[in-house]
C-alpha positions, 0 to 999 in steps of 0.5 A, spaced: 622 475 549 623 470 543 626 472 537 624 470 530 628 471 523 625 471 517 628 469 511 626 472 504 624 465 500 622 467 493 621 474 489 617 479 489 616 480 482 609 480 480 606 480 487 600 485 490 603 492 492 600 490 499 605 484 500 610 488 498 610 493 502 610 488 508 616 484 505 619 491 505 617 494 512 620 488 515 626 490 512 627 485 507 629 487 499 634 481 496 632 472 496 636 470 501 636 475 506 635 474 513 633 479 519 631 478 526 624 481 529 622 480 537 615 476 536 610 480 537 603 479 535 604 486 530 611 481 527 607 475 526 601 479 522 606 481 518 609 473 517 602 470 517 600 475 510 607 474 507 608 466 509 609 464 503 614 468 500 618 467 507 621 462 511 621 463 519 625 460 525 625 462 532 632 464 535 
């Protein structure tokens, strides 16, 4: 299965709690930090309401 790595790109001052809440279940806190993921329909989800504060590249 393929994988995805998500890069936080921009902060999360001042976003909705909600948008927050999924940066933080994919496991991103800092700008710049990166974690891989399987791409999954639940992972893509995540990535899809957030697209704009992250940056995806499959791996």
């Amino acid at each position: 299965m393929a994988k995805l790595r998500v890069t936080l790109s921009k902060s999360l001052i001042g976003k909705k709690e909600d948008h927050i809440a999924t940066v933080k279940a994919l496991g991103l806190r800092k700008i710049g930090q990166s974690v891989d993921h399987e791409d999954t329909p639940q992972i893509r989800g995540m990535i899809e309401k957030i697209k704009y504060m992250v940056k995806v590249e499959e791996i």
